[in-house]
mmCIF file of the N, C-alpha and C atoms, coordinates in Angstrom:
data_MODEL
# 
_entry.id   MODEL 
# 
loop_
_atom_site.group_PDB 
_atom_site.id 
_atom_site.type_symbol 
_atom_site.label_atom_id 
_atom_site.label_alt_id 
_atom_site.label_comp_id 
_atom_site.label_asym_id 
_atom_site.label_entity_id 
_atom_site.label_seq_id 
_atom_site.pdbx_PDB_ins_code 
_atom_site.Cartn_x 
_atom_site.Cartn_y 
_atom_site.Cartn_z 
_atom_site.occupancy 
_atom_site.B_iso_or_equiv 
_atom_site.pdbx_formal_charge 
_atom_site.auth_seq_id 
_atom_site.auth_comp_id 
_atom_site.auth_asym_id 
_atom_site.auth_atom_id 
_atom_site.pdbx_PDB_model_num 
ATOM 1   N N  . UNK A 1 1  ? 44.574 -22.430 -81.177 1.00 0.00 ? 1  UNK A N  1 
ATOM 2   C CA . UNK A 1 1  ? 45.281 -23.423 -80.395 1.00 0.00 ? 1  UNK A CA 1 
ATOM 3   C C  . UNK A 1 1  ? 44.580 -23.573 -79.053 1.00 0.00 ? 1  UNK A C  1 
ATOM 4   N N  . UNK A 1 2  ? 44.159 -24.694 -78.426 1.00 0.00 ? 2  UNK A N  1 
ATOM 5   C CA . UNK A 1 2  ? 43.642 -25.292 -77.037 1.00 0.00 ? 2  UNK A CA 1 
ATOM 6   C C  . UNK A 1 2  ? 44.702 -24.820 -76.254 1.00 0.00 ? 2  UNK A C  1 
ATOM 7   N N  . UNK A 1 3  ? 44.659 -24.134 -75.714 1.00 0.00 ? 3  UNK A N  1 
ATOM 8   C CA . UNK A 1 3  ? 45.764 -24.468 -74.289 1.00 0.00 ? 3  UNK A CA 1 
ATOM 9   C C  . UNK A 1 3  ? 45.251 -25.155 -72.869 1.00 0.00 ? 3  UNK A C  1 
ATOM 10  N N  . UNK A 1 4  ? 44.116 -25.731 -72.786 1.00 0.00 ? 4  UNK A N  1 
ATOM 11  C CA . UNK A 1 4  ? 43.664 -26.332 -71.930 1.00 0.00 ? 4  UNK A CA 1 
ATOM 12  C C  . UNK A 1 4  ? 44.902 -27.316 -71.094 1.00 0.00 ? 4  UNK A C  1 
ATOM 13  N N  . UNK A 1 5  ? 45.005 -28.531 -72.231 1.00 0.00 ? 5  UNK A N  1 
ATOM 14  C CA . UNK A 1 5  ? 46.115 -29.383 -72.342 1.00 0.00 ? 5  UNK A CA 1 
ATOM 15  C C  . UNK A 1 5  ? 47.611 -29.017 -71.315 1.00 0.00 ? 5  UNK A C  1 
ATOM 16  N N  . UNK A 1 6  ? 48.134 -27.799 -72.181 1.00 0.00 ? 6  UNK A N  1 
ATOM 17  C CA . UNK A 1 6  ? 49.146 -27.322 -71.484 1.00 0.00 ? 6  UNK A CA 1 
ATOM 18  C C  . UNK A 1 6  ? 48.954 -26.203 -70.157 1.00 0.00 ? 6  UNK A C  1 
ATOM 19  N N  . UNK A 1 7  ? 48.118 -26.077 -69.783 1.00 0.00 ? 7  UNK A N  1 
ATOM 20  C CA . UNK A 1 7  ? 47.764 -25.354 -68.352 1.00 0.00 ? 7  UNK A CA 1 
ATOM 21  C C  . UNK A 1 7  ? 47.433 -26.637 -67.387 1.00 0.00 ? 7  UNK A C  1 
ATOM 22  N N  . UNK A 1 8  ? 46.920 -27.366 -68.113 1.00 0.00 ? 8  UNK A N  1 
ATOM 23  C CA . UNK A 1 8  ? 46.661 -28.836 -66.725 1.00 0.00 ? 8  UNK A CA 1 
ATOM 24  C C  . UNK A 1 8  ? 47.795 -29.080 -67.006 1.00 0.00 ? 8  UNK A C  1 
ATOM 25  N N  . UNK A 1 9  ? 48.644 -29.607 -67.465 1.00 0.00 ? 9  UNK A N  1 
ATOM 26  C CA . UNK A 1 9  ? 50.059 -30.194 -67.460 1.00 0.00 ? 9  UNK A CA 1 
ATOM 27  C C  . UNK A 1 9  ? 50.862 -29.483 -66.805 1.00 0.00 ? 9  UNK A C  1 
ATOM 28  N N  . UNK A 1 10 ? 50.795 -27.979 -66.656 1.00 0.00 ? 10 UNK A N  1 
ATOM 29  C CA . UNK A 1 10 ? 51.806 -26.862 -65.791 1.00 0.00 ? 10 UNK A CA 1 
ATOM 30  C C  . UNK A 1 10 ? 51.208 -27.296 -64.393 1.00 0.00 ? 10 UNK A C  1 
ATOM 31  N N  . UNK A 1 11 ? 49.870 -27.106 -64.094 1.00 0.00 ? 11 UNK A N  1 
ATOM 32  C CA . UNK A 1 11 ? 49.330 -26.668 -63.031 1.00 0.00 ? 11 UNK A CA 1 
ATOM 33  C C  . UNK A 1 11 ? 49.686 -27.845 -62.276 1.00 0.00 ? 11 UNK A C  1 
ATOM 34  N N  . UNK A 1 12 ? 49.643 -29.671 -63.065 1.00 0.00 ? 12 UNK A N  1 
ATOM 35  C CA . UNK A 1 12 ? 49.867 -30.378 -62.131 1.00 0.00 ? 12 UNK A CA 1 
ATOM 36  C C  . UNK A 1 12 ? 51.550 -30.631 -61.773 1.00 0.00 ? 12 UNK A C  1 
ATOM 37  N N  . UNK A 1 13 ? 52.513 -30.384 -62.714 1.00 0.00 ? 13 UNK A N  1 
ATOM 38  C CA . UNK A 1 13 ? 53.787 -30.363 -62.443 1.00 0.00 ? 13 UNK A CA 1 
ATOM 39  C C  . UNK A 1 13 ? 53.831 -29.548 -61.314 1.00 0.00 ? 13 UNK A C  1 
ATOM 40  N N  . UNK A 1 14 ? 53.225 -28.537 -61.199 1.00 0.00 ? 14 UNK A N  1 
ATOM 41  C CA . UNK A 1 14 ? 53.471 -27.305 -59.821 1.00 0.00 ? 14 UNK A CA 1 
ATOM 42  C C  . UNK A 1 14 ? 52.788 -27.700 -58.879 1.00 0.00 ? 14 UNK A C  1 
ATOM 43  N N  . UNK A 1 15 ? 51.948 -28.609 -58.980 1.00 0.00 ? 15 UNK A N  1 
ATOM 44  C CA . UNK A 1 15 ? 51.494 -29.042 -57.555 1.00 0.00 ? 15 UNK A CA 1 
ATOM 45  C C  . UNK A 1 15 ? 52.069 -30.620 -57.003 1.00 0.00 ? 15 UNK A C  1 
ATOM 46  N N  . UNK A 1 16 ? 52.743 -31.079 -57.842 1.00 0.00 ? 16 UNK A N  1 
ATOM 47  C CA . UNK A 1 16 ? 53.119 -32.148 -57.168 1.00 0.00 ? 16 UNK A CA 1 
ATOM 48  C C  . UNK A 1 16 ? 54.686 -31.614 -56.767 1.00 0.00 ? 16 UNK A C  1 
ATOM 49  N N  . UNK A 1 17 ? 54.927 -30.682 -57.729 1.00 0.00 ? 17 UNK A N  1 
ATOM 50  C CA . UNK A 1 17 ? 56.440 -29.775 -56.898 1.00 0.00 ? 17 UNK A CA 1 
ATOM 51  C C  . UNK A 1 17 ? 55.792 -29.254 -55.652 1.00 0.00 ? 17 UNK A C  1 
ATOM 52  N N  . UNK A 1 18 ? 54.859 -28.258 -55.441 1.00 0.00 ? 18 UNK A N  1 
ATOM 53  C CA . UNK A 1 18 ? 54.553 -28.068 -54.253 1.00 0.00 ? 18 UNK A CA 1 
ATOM 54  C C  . UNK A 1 18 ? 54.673 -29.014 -53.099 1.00 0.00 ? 18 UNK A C  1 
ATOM 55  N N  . UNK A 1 19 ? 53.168 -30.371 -53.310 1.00 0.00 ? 19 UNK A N  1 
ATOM 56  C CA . UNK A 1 19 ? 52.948 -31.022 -52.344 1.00 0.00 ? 19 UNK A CA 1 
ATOM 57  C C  . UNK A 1 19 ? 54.197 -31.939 -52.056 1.00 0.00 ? 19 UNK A C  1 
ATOM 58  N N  . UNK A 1 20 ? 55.230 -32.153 -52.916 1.00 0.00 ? 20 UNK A N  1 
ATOM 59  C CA . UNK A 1 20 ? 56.354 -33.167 -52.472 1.00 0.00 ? 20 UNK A CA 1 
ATOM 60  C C  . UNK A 1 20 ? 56.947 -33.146 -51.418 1.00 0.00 ? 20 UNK A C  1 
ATOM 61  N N  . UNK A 1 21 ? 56.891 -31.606 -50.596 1.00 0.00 ? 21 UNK A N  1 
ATOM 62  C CA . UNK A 1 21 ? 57.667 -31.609 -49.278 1.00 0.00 ? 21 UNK A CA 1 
ATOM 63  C C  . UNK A 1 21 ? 57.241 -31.842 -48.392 1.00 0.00 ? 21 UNK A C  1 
ATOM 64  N N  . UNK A 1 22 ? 55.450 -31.456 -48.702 1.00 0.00 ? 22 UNK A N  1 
ATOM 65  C CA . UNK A 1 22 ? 54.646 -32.078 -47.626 1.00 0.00 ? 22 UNK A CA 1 
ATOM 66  C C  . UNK A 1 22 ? 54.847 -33.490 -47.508 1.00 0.00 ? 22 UNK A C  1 
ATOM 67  N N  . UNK A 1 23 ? 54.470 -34.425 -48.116 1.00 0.00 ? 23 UNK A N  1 
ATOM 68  C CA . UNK A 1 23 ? 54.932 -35.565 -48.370 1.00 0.00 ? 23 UNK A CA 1 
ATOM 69  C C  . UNK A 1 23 ? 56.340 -36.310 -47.441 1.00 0.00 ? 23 UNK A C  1 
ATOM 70  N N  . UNK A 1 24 ? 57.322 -35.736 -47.683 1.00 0.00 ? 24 UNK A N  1 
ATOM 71  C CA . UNK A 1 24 ? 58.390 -35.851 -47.095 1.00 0.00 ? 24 UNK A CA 1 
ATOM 72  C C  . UNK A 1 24 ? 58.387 -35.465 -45.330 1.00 0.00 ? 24 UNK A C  1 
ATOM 73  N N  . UNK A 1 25 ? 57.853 -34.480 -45.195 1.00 0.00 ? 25 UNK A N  1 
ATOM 74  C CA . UNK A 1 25 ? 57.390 -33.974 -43.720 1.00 0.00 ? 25 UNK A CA 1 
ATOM 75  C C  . UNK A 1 25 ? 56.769 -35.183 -43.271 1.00 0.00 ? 25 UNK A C  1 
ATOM 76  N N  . UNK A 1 26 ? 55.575 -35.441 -43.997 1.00 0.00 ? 26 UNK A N  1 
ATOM 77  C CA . UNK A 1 26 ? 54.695 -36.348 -43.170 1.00 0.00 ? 26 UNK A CA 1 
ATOM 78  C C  . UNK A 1 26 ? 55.380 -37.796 -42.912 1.00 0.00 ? 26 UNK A C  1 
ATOM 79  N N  . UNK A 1 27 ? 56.607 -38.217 -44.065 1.00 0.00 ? 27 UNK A N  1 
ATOM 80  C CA . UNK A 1 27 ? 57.092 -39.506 -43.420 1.00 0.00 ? 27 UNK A CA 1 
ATOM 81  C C  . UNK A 1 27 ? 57.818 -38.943 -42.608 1.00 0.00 ? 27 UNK A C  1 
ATOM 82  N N  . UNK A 1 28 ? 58.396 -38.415 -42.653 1.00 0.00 ? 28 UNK A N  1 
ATOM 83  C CA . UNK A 1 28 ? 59.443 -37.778 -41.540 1.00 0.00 ? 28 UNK A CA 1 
ATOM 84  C C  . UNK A 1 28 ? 58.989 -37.890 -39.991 1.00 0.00 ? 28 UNK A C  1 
ATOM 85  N N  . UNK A 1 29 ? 58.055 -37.576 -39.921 1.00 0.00 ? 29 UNK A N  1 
ATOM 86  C CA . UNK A 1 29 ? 57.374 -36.915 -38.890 1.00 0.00 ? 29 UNK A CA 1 
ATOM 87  C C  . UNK A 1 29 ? 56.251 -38.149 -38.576 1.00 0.00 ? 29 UNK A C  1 
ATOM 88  N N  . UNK A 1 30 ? 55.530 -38.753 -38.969 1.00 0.00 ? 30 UNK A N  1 
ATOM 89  C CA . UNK A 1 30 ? 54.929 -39.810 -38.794 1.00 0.00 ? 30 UNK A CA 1 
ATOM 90  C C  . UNK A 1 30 ? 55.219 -41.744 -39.302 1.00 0.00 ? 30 UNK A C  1 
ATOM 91  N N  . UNK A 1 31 ? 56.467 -41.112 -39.897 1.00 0.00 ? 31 UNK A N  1 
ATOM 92  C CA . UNK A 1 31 ? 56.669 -42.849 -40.550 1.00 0.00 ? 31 UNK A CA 1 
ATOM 93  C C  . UNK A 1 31 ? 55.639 -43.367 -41.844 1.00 0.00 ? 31 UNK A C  1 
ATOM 94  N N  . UNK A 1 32 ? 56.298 -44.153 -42.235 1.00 0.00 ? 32 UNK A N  1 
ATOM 95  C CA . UNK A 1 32 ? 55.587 -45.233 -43.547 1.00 0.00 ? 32 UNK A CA 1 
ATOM 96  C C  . UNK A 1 32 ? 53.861 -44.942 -43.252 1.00 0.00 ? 32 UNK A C  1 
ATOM 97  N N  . UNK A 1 33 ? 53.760 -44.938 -41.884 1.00 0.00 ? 33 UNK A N  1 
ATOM 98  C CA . UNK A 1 33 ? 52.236 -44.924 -41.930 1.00 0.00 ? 33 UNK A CA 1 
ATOM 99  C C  . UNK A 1 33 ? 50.889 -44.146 -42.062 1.00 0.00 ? 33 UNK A C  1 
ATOM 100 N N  . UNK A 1 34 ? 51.978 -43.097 -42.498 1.00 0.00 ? 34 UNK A N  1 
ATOM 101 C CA . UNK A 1 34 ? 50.391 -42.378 -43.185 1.00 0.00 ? 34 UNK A CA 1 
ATOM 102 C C  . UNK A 1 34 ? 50.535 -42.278 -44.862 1.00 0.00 ? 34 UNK A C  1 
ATOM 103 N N  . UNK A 1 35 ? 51.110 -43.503 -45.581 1.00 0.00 ? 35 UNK A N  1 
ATOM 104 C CA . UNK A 1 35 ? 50.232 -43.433 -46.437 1.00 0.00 ? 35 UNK A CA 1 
ATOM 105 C C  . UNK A 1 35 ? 48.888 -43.614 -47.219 1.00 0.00 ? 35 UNK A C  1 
ATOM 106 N N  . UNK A 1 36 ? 48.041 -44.197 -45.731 1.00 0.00 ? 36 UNK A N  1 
ATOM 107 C CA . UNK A 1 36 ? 46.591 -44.356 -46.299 1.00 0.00 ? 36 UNK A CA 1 
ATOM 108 C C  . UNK A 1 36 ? 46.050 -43.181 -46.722 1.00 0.00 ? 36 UNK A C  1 
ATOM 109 N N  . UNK A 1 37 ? 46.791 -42.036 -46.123 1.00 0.00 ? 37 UNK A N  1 
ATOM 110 C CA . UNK A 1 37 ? 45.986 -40.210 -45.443 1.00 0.00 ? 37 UNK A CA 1 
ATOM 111 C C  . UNK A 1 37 ? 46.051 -40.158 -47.452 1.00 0.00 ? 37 UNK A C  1 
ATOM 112 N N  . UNK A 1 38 ? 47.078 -40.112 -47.599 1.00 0.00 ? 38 UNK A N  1 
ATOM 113 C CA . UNK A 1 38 ? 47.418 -39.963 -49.032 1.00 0.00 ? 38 UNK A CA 1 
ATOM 114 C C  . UNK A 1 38 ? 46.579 -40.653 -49.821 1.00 0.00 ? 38 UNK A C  1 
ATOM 115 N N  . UNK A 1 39 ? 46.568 -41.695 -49.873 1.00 0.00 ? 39 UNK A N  1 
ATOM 116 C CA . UNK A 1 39 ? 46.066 -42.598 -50.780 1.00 0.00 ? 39 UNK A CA 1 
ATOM 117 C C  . UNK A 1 39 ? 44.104 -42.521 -50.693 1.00 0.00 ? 39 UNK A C  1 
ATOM 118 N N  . UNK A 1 40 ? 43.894 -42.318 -49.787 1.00 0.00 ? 40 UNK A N  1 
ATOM 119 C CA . UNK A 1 40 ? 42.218 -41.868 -49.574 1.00 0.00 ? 40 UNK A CA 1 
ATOM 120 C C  . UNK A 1 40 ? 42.296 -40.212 -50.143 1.00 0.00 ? 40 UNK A C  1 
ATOM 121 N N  . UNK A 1 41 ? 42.988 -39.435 -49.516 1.00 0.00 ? 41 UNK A N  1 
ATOM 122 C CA . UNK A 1 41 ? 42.606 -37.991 -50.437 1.00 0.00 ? 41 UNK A CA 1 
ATOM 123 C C  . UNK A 1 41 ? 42.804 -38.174 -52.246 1.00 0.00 ? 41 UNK A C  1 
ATOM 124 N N  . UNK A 1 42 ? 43.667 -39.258 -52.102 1.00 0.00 ? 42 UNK A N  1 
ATOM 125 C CA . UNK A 1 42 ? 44.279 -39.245 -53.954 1.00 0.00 ? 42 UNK A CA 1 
ATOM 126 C C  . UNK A 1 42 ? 43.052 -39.756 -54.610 1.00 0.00 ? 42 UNK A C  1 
ATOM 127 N N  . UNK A 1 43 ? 42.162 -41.011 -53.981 1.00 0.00 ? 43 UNK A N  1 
ATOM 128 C CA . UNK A 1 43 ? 41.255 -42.064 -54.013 1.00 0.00 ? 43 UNK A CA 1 
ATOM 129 C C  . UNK A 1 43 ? 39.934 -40.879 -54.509 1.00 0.00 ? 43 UNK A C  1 
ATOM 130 N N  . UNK A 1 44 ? 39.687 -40.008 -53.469 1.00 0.00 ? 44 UNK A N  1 
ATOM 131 C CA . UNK A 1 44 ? 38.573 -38.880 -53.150 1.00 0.00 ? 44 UNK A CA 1 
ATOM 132 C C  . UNK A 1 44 ? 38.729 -37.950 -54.619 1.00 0.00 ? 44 UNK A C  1 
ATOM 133 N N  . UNK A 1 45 ? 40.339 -37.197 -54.890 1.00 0.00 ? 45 UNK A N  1 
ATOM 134 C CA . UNK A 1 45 ? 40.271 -36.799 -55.516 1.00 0.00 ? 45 UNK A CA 1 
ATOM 135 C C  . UNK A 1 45 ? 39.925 -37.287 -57.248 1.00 0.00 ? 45 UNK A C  1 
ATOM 136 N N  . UNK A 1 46 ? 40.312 -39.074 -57.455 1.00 0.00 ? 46 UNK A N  1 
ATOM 137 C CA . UNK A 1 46 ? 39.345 -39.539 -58.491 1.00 0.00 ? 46 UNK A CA 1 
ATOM 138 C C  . UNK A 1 46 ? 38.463 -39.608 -58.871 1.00 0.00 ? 46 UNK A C  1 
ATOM 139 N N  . UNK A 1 47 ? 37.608 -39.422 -57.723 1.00 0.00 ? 47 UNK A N  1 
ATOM 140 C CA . UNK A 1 47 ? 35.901 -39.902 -57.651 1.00 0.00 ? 47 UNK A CA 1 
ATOM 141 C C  . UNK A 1 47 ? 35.411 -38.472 -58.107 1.00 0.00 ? 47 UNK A C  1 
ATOM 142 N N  . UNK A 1 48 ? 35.815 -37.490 -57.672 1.00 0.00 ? 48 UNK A N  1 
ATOM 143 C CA . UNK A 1 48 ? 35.345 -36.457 -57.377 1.00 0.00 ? 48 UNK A CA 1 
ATOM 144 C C  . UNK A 1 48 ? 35.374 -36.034 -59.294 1.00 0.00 ? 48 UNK A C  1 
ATOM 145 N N  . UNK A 1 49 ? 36.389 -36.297 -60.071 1.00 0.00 ? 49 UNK A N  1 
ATOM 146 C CA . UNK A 1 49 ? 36.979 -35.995 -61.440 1.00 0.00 ? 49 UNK A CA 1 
ATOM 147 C C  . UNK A 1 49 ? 35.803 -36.796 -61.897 1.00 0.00 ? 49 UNK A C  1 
ATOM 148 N N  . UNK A 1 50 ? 35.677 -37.928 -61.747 1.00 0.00 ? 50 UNK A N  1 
ATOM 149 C CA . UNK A 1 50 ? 35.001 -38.727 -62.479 1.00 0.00 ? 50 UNK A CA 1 
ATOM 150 C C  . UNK A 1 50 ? 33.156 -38.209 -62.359 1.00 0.00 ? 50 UNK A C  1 
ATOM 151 N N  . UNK A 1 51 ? 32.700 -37.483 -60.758 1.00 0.00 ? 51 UNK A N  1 
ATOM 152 C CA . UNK A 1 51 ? 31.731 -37.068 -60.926 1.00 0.00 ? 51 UNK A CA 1 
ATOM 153 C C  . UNK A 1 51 ? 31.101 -35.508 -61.811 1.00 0.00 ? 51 UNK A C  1 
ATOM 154 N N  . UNK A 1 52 ? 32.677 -35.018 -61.431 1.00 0.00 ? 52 UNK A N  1 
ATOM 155 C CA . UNK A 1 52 ? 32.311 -33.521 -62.509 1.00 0.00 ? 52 UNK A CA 1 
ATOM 156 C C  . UNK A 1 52 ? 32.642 -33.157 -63.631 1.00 0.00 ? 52 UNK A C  1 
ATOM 157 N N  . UNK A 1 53 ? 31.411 -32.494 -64.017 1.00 0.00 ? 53 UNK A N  1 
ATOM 158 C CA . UNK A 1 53 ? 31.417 -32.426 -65.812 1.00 0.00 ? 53 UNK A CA 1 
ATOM 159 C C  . UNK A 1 53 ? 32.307 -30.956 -66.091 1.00 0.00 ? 53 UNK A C  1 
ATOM 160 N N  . UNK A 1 54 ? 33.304 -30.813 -66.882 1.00 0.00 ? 54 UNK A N  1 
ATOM 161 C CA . UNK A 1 54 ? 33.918 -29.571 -66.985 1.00 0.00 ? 54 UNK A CA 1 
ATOM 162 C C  . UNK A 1 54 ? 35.556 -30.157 -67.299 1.00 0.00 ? 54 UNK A C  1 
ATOM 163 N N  . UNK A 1 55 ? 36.449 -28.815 -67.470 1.00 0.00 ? 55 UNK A N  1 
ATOM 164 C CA . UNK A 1 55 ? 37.421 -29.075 -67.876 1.00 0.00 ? 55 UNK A CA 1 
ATOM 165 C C  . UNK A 1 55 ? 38.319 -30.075 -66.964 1.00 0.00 ? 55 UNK A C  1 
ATOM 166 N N  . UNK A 1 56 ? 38.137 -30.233 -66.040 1.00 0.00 ? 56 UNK A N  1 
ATOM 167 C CA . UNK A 1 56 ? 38.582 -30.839 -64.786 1.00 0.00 ? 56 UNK A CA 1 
ATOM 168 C C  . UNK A 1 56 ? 38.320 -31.903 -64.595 1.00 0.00 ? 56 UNK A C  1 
ATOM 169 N N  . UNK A 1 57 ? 37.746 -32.106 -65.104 1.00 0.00 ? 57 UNK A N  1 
ATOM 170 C CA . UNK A 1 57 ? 36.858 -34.095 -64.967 1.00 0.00 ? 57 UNK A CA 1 
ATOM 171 C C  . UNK A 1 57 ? 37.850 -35.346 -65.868 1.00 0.00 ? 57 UNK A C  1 
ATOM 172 N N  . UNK A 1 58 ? 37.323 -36.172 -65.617 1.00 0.00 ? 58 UNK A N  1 
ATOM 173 C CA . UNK A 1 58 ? 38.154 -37.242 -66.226 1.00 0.00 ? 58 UNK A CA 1 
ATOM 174 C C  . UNK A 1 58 ? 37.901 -37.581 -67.791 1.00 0.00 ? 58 UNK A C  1 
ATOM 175 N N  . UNK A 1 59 ? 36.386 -37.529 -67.834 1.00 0.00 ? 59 UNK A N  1 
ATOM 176 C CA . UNK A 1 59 ? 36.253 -37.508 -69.192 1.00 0.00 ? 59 UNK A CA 1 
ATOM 177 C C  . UNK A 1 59 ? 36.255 -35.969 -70.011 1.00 0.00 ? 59 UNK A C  1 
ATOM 178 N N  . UNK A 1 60 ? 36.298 -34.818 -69.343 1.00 0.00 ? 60 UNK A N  1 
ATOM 179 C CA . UNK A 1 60 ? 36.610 -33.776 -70.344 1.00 0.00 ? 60 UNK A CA 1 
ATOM 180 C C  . UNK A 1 60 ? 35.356 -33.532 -70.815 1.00 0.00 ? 60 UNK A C  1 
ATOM 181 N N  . UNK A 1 61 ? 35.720 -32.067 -72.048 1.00 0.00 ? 61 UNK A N  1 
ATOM 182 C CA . UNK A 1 61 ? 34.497 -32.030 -72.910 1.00 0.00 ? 61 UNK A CA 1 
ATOM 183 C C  . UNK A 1 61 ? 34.299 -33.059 -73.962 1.00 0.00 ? 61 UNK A C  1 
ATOM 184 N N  . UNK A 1 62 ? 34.514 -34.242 -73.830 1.00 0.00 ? 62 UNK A N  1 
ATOM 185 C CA . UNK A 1 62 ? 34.540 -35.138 -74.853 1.00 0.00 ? 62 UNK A CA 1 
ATOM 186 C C  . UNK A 1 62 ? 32.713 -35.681 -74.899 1.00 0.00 ? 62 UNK A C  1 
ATOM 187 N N  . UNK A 1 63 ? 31.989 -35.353 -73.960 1.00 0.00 ? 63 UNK A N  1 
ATOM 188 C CA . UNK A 1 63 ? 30.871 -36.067 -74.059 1.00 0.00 ? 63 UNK A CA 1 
ATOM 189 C C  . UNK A 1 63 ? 29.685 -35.243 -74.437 1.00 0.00 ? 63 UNK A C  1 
# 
């Protein structure tokens, strides 16, 4: 059995439980307007998937 699948699926449920409060802090604390801060690290963190080869990447070991 792969458990690849189900360890990325845990790991990201636990990090968007993590980062959610941050999230909440930062409107709190700065208003509507830092969601660019977000949206460029989220942006960064695509590019970055799409450049590395490994379990972590966007395309996987599929290639």
């Amino acid at each position: 059995m792969d458990w690849t699948g189900i360890i990325l699926g845990a790991s990201a449920f636990l990090i968007i439980g993590l980062f959610h409060p941050i999230v909440i802090k930062a409107e709190y604390y700065w208003g509507k307007g830092c969601w660019w801060l977000f949206a460029v690290v989220g942006l960064g963190f695509c590019i970055a998937s799409l450049l590395s080869n490994g379990v972590l990447s966007a395309f996987g070991h599929y290639q």
